[in-house]
Backbone as JSON Lines, residues from 0, in Angstrom:
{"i":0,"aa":"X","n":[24.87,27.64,-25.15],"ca":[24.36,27.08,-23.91],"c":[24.44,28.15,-22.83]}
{"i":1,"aa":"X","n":[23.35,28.34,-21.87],"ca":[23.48,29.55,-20.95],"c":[24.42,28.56,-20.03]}
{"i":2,"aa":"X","n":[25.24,29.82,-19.47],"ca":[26.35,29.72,-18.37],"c":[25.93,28.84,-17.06]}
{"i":3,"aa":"X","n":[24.29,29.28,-16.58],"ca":[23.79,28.34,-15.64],"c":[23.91,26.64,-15.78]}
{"i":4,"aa":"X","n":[23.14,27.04,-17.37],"ca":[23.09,25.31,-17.32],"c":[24.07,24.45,-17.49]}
{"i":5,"aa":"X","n":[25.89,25.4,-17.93],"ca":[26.74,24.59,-17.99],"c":[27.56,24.21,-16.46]}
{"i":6,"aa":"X","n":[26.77,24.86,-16.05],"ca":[27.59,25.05,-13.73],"c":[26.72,23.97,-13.7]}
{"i":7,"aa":"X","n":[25.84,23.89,-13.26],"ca":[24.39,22.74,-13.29],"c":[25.09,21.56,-13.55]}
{"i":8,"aa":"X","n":[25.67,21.15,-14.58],"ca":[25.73,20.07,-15.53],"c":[27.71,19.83,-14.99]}
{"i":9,"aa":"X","n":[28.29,20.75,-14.96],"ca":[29.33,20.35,-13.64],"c":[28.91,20.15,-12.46]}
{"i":10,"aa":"X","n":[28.72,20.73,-11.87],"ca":[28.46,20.3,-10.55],"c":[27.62,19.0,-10.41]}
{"i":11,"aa":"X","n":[26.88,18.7,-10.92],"ca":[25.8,17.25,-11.31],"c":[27.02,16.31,-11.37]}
{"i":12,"aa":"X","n":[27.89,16.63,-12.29],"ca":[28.72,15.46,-12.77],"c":[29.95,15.33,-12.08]}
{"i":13,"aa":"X","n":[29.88,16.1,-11.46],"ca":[31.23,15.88,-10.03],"c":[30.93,15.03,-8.92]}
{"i":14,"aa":"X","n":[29.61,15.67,-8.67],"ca":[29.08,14.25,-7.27],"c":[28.91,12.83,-7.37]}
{"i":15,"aa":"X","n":[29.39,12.55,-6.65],"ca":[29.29,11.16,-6.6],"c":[28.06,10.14,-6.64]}
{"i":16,"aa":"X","n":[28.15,9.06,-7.02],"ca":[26.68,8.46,-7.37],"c":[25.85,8.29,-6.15]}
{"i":17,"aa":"X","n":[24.56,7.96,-5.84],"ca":[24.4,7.62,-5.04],"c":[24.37,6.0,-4.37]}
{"i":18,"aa":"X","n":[23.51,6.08,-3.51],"ca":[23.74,4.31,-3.34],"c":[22.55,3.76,-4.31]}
{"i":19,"aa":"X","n":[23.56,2.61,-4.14],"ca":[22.24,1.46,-5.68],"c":[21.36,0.98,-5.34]}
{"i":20,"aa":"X","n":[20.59,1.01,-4.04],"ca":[19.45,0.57,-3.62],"c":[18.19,1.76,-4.67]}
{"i":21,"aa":"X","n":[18.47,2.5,-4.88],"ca":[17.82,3.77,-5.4],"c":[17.62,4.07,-6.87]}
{"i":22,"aa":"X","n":[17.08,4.16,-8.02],"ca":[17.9,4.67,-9.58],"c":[17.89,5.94,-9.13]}
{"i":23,"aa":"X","n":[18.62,6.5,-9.38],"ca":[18.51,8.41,-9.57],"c":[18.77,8.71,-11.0]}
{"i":24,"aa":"X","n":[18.14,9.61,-11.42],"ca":[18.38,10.31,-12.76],"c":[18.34,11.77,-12.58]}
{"i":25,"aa":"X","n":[19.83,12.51,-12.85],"ca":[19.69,14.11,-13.19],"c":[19.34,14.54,-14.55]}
{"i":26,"aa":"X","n":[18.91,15.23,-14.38],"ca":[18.1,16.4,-15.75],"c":[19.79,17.26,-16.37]}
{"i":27,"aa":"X","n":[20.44,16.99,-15.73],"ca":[21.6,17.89,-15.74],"c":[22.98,17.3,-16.09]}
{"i":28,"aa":"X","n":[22.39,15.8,-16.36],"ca":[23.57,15.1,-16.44],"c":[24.28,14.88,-17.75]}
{"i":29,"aa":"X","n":[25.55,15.31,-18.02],"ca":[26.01,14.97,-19.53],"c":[25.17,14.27,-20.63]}
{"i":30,"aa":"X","n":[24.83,12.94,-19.89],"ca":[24.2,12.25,-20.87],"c":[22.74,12.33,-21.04]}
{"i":31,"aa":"X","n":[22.26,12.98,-20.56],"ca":[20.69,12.82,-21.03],"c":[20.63,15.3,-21.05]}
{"i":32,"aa":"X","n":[21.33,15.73,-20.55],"ca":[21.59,17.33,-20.9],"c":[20.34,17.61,-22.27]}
{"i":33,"aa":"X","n":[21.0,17.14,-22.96],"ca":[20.76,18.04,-24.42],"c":[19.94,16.56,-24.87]}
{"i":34,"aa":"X","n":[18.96,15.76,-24.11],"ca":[18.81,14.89,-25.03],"c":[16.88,15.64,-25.1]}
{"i":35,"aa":"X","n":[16.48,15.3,-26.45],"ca":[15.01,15.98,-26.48],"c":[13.98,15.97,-25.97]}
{"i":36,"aa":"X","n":[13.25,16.62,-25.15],"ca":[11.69,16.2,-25.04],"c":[10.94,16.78,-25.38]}
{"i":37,"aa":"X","n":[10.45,16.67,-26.81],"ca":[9.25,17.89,-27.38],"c":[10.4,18.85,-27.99]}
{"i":38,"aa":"X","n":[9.31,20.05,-27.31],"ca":[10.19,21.18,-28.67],"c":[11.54,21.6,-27.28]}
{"i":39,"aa":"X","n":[11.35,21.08,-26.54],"ca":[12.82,21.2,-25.5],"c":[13.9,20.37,-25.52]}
{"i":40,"aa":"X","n":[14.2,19.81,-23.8],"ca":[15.49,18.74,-24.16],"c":[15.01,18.29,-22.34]}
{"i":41,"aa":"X","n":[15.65,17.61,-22.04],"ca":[14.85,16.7,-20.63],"c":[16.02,17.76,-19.44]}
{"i":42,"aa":"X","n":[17.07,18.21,-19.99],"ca":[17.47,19.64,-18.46],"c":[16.65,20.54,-18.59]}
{"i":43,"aa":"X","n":[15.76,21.08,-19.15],"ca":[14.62,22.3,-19.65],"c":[13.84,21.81,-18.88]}
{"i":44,"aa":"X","n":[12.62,20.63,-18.72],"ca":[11.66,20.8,-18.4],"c":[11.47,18.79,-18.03]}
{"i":45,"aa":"X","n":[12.16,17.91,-17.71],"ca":[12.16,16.72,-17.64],"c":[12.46,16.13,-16.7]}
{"i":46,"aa":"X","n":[11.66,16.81,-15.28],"ca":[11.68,16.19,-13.99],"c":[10.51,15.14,-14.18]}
{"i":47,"aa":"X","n":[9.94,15.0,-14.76],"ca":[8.68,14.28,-14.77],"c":[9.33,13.12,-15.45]}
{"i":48,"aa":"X","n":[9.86,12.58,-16.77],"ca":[10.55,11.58,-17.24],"c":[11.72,11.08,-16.47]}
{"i":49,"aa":"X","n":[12.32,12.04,-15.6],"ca":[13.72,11.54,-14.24],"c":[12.7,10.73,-13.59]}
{"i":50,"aa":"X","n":[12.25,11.29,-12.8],"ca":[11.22,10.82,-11.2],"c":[10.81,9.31,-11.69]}
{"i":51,"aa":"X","n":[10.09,9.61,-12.98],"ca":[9.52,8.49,-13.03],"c":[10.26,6.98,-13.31]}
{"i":52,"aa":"X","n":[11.26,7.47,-14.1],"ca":[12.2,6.66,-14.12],"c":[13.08,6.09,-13.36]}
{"i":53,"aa":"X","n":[13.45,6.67,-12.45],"ca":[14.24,6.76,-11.26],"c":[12.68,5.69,-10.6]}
{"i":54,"aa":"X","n":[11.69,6.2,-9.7],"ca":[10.57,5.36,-9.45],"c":[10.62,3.57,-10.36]}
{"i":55,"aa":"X","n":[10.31,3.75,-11.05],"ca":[10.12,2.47,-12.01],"c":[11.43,1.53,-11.86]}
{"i":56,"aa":"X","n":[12.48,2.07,-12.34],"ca":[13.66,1.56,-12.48],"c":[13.8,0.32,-11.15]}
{"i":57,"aa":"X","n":[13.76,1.71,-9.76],"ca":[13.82,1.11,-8.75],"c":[13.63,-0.05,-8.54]}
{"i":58,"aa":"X","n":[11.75,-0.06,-8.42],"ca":[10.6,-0.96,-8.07],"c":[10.87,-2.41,-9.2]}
{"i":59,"aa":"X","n":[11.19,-1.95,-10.46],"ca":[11.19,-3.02,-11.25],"c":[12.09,-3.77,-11.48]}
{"i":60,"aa":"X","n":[13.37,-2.94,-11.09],"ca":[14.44,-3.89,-11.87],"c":[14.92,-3.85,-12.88]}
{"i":61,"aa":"X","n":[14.33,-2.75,-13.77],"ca":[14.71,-2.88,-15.21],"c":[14.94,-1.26,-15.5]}
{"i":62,"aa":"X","n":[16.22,-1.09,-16.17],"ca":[16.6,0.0,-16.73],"c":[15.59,0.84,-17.66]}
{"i":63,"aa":"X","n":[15.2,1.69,-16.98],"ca":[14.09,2.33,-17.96],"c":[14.56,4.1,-18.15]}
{"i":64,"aa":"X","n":[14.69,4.39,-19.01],"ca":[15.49,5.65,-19.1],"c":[14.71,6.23,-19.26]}
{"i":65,"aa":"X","n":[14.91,8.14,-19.05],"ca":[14.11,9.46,-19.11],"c":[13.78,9.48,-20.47]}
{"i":66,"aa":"X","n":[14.94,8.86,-21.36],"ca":[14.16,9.42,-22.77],"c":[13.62,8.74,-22.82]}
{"i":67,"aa":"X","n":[13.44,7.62,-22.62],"ca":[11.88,6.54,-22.8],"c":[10.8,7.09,-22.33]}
{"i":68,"aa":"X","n":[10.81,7.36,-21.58],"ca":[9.58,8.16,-21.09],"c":[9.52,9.12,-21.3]}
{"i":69,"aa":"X","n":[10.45,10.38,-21.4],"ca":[10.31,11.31,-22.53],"c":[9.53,11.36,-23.7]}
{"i":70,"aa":"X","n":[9.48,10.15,-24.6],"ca":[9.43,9.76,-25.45],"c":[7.71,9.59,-25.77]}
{"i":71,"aa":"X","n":[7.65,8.82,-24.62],"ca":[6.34,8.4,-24.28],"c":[5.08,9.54,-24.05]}
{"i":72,"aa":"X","n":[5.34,9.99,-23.13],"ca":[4.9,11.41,-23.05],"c":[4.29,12.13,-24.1]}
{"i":73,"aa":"X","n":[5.1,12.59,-25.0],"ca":[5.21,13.1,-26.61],"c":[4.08,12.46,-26.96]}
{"i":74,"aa":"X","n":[4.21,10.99,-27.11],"ca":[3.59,10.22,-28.2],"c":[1.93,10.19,-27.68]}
{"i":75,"aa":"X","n":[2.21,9.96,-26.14],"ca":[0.16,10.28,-25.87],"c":[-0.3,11.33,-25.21]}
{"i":76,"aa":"X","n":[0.63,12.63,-25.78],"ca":[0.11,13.87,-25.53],"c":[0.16,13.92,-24.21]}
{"i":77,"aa":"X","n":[1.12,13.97,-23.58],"ca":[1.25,14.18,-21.68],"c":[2.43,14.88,-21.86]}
{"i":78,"aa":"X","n":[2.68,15.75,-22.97],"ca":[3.57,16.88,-22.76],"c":[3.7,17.87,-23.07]}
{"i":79,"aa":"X","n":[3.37,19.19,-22.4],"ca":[3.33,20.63,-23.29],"c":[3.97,21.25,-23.25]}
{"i":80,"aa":"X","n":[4.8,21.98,-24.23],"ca":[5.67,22.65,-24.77],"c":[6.01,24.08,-23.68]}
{"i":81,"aa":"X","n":[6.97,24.65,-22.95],"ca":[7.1,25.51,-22.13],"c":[7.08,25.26,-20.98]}
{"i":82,"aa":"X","n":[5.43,24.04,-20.57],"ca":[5.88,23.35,-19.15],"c":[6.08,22.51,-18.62]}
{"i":83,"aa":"X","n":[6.25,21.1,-19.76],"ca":[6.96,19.94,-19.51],"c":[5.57,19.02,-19.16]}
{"i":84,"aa":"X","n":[5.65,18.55,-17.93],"ca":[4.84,17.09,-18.08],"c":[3.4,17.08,-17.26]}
{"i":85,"aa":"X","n":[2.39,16.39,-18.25],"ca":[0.91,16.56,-17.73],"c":[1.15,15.52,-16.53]}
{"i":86,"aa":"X","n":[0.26,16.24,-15.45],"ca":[-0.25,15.51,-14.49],"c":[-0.72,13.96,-14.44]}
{"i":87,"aa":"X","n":[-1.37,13.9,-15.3],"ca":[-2.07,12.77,-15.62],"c":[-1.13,11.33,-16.22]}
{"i":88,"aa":"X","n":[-0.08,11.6,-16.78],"ca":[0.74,10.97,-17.39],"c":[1.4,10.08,-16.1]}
{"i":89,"aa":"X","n":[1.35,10.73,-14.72],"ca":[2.39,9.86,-14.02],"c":[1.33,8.68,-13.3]}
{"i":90,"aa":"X","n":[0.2,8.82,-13.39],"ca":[-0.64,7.39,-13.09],"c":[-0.72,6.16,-14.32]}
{"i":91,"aa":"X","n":[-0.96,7.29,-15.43],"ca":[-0.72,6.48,-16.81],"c":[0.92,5.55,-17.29]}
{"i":92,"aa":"X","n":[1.77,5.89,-16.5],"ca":[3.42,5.33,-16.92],"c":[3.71,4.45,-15.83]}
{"i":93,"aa":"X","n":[3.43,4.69,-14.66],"ca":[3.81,4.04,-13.71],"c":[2.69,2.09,-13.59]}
{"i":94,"aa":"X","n":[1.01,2.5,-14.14],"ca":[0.79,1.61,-14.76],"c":[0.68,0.23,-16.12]}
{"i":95,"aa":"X","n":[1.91,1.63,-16.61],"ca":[2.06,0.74,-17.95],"c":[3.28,-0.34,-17.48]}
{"i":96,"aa":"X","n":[3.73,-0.09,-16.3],"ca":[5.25,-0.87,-16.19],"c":[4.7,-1.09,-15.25]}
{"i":97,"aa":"X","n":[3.58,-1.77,-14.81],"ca":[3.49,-2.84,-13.84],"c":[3.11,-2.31,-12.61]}
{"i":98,"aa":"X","n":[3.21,-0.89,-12.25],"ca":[2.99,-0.81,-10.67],"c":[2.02,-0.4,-10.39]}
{"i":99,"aa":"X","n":[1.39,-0.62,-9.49],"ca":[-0.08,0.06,-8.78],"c":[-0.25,1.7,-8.74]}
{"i":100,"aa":"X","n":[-0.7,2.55,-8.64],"ca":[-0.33,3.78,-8.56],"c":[-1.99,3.93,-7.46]}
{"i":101,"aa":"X","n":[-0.99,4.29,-6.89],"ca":[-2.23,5.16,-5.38],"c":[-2.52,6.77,-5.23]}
{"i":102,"aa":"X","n":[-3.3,7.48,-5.59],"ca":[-2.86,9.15,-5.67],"c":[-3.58,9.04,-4.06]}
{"i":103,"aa":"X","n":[-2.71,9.84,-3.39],"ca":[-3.06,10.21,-1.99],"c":[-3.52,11.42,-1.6]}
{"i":104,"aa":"X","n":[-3.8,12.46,-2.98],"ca":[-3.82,13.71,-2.68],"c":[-2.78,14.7,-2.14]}
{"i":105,"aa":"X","n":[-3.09,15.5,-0.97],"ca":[-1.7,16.09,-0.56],"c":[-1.01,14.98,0.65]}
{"i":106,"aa":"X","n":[-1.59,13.92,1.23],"ca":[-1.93,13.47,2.14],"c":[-0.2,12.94,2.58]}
{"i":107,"aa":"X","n":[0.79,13.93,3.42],"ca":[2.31,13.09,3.46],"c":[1.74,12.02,4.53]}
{"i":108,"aa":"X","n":[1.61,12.24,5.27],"ca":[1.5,11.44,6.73],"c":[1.2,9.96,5.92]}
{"i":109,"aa":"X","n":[-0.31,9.64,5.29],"ca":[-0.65,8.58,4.2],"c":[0.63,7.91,2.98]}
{"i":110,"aa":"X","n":[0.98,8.72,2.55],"ca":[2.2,8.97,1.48],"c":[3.59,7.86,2.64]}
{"i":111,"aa":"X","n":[3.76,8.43,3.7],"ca":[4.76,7.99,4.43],"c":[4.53,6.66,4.79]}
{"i":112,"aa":"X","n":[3.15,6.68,5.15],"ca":[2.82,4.83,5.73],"c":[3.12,4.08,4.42]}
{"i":113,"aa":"X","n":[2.52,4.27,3.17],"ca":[3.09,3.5,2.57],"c":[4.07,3.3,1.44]}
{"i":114,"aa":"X","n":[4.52,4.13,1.65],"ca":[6.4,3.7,1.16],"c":[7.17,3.35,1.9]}
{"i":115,"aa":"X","n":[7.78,1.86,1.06],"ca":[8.85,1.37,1.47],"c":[10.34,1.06,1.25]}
{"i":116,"aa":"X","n":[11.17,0.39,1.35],"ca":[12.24,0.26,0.57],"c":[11.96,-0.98,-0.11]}
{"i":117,"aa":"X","n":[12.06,-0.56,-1.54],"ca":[12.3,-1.98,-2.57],"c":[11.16,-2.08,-2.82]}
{"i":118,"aa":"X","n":[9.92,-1.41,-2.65],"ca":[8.48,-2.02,-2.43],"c":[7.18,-0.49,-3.12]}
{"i":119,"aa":"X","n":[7.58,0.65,-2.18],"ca":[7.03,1.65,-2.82],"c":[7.83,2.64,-2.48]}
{"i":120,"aa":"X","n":[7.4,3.61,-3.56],"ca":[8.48,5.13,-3.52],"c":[6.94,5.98,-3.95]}
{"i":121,"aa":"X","n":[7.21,7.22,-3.87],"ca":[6.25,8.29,-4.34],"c":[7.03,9.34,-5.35]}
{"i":122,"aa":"X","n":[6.01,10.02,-6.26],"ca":[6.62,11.08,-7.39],"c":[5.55,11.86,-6.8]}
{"i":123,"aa":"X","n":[6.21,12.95,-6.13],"ca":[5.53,14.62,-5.75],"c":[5.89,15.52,-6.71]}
{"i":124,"aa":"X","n":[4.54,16.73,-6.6],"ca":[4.97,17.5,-7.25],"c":[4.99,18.84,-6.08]}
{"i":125,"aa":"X","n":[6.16,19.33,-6.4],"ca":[6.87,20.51,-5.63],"c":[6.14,21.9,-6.11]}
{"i":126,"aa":"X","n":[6.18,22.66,-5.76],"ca":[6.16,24.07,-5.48],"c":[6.96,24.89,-5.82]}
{"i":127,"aa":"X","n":[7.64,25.91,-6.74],"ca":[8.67,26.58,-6.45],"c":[9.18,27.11,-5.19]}
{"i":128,"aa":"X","n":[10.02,26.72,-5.04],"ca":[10.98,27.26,-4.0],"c":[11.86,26.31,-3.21]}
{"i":129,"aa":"X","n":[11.93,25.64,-2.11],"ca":[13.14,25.03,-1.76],"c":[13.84,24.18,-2.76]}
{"i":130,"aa":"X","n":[13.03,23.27,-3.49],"ca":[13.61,22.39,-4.91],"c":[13.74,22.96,-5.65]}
{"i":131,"aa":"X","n":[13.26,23.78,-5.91],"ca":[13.33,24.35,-7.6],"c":[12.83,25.53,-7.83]}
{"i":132,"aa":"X","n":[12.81,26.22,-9.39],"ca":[12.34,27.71,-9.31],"c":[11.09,27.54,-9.86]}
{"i":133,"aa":"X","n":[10.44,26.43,-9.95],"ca":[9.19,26.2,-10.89],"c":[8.65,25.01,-9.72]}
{"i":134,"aa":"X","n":[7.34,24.77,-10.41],"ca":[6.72,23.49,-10.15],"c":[7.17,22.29,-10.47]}
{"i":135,"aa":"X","n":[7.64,21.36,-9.84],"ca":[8.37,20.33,-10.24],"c":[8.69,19.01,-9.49]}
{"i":136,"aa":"X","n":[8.36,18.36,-10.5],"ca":[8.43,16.56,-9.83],"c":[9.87,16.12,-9.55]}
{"i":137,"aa":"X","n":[9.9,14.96,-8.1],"ca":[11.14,15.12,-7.72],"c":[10.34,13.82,-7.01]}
{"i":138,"aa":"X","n":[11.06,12.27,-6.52],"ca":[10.73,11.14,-6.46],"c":[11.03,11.01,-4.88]}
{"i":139,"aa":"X","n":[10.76,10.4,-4.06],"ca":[10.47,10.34,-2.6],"c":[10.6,8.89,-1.94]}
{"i":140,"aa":"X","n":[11.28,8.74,-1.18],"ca":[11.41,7.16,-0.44],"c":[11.66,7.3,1.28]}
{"i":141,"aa":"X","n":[11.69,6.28,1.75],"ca":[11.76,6.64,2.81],"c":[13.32,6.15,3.58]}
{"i":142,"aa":"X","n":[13.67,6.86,4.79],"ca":[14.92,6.71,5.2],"c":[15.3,5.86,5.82]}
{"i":143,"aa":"X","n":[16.05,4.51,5.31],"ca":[16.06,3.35,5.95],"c":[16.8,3.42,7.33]}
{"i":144,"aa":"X","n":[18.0,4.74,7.45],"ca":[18.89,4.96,8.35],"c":[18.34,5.7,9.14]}
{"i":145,"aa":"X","n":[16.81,5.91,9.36],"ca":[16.42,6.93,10.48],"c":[16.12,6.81,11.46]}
{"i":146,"aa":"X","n":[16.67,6.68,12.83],"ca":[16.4,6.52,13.72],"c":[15.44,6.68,14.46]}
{"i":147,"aa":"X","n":[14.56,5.62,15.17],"ca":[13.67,5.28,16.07],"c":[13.25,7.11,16.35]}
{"i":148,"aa":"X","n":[11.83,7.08,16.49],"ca":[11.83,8.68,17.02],"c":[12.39,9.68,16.08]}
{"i":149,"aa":"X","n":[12.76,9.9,15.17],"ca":[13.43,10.94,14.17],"c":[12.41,11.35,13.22]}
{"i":150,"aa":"X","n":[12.54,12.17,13.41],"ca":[11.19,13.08,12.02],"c":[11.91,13.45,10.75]}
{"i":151,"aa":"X","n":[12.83,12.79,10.57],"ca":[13.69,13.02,9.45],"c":[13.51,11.77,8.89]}
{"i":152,"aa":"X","n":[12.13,11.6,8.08],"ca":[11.84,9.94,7.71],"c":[12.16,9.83,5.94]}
{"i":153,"aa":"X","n":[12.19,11.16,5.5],"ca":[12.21,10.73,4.17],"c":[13.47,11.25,3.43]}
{"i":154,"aa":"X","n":[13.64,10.96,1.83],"ca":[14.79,10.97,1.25],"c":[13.86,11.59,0.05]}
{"i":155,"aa":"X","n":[14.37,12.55,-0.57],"ca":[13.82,13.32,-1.61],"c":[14.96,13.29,-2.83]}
{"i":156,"aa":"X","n":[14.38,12.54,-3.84],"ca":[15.27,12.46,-5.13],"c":[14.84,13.54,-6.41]}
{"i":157,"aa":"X","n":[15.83,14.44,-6.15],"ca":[15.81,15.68,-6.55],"c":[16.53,15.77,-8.17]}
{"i":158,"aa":"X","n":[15.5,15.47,-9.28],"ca":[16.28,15.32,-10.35],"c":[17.27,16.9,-10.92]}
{"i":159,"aa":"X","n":[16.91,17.76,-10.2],"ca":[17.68,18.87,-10.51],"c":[18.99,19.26,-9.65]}
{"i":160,"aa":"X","n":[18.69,18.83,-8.35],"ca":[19.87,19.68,-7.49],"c":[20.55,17.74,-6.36]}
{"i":161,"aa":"X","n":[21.72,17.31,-6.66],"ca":[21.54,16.27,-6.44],"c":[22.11,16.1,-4.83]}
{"i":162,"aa":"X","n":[22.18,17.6,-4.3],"ca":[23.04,17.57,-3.17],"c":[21.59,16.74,-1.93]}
{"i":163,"aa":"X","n":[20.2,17.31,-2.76],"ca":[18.83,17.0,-1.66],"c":[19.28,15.27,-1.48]}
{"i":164,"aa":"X","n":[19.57,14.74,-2.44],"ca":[19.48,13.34,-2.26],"c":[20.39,12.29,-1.28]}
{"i":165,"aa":"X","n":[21.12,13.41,-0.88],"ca":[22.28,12.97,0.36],"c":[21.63,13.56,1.56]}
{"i":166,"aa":"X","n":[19.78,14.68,1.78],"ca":[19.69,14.95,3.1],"c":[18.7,14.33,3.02]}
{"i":167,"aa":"X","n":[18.32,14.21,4.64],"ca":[16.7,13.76,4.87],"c":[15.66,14.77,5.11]}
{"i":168,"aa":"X","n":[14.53,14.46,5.04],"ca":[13.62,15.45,4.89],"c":[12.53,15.28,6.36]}
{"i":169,"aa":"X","n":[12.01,16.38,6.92],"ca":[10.62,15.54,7.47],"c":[9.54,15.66,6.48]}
{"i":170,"aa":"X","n":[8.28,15.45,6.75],"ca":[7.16,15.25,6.8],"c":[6.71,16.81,6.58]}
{"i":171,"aa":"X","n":[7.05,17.43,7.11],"ca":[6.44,18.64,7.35],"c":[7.22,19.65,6.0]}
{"i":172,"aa":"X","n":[8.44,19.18,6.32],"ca":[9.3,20.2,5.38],"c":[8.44,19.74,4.06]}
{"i":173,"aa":"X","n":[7.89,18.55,3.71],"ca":[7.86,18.2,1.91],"c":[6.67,18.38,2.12]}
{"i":174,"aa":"X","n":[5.44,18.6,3.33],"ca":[4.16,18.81,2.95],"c":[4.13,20.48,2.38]}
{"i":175,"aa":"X","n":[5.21,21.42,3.03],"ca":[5.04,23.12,2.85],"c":[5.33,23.25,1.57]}
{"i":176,"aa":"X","n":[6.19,21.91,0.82],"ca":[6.32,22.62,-0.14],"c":[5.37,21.73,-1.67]}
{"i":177,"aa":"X","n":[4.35,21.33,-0.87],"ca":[3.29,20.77,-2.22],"c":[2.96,21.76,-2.81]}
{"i":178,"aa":"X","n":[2.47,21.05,-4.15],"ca":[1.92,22.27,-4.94],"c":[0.37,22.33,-4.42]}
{"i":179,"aa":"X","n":[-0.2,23.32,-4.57],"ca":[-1.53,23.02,-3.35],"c":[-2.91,22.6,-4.83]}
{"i":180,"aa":"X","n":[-2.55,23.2,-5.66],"ca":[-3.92,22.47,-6.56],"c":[-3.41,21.81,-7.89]}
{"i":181,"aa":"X","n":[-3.83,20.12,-8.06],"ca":[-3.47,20.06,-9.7],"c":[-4.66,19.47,-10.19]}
{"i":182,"aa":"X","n":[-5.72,20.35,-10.3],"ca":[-6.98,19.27,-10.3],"c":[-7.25,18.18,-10.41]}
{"i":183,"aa":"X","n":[-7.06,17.89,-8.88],"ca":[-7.71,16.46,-8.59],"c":[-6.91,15.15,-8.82]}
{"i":184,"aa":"X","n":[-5.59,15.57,-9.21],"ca":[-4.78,14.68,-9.7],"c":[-3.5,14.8,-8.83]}
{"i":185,"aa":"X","n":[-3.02,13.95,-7.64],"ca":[-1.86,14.44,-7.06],"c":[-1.79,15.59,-5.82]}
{"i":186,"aa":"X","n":[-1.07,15.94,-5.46],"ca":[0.0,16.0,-5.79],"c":[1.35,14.86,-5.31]}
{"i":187,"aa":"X","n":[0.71,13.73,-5.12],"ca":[1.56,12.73,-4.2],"c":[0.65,11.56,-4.94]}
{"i":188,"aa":"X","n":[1.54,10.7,-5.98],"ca":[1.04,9.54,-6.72],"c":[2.1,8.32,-5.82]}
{"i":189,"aa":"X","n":[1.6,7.42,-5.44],"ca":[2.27,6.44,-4.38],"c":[2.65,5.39,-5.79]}
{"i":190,"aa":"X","n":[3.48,5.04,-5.72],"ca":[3.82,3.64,-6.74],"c":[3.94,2.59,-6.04]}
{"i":191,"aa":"X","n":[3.24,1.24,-6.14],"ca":[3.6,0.41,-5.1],"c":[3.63,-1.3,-6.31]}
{"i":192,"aa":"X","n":[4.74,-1.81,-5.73],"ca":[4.96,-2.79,-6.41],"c":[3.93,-4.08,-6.37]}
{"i":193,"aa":"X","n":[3.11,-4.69,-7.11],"ca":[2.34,-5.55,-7.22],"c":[2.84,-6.55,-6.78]}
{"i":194,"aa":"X","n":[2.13,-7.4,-5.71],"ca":[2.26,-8.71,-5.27],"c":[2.34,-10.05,-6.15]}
């Protein structure tokens, strides 16, 4: 095991949970570490099976784990080997479990009106650099504790680094770091719970 991914996988497992209004899932966490996705394992390349899970879990109520969707992935070809998870897969999963899926494009300002708590969350895809060293999905809600006037509206659930999920974000900070093209698909899929 490289030395990184065993610091990663301490430090993951030292912090404390977050609050339960939320699912969070780390890529880094003991128990799902070394578990498979494809010719990898879901700490390699399985922000896309976290997010979504973490998303779903939320909205639904029901324990739905990364390797399930890991799993899933695999089975209808929404996963390639080296870079983890097709685009297309997170409109396809989030409708198989019931929720509406809205792609907003890059659009945060849109993205922000409609997420709520308990109701809708968003799965972005990032950019290398402040989240991560790659392109990478990481799940989005908004900040119930933010005060009137505060541009610090959102909460970024960071399946790799879990310290993001204790700060708030603005608007601006998570638009710099979209990925700017995934043809036509994203980069901000809204999940919103059906009436």
């Amino acid at each position: 095991m490289k030395k990184e991914r065993l610091c990663k996988i301490i430090k993951n497992t030292l912090i404390p949970y977050l609050n339960r209004e939320v699912v969070y899932f780390n890529q880094y966490s003991l128990k799902r570490c070394f578990t498979p996705y494809g010719e990898e394992t879901i700490a390699d390349c399985g922000c896309g099976p976290c997010a979504c899970a973490g998303v779903i879990s939320t909205l639904t109520g029901k324990k739905i784990s990364p390797k399930t969707l890991a799993d899933r992935a695999v089975a209808a070809h929404k996963y390639k080997s080296g870079c983890g998870t097709y685009h297309n897969f997170i409109p396809m999963i989030l409708e198989e479990y019931g929720l509406t899926c809205v792609s907003v494009l890059a659009d945060v300002d849109k993205m922000a009106e409609l997420i709520s708590p308990g109701e809708a969350m968003a799965i972005v895809l990032v950019k290398k650099g402040r989240f991560c060293n790659c392109n990478h999905f990481v799940s989005v809600g908004i900040n119930k504790k933010a005060k009137p006037g505060s541009e610090k509206l959102l909460k970024v659930y960071n399946s790799v680094n879990v310290l993001d999920c204790y700060r708030s974000f603005t608007k601006q900070e998570l638009s710099e770091n979209l990925v700017n093209k995934t043809d036509g698909l994203g980069p901000i899929w809204v999940a919103v719970k059906k009436a």
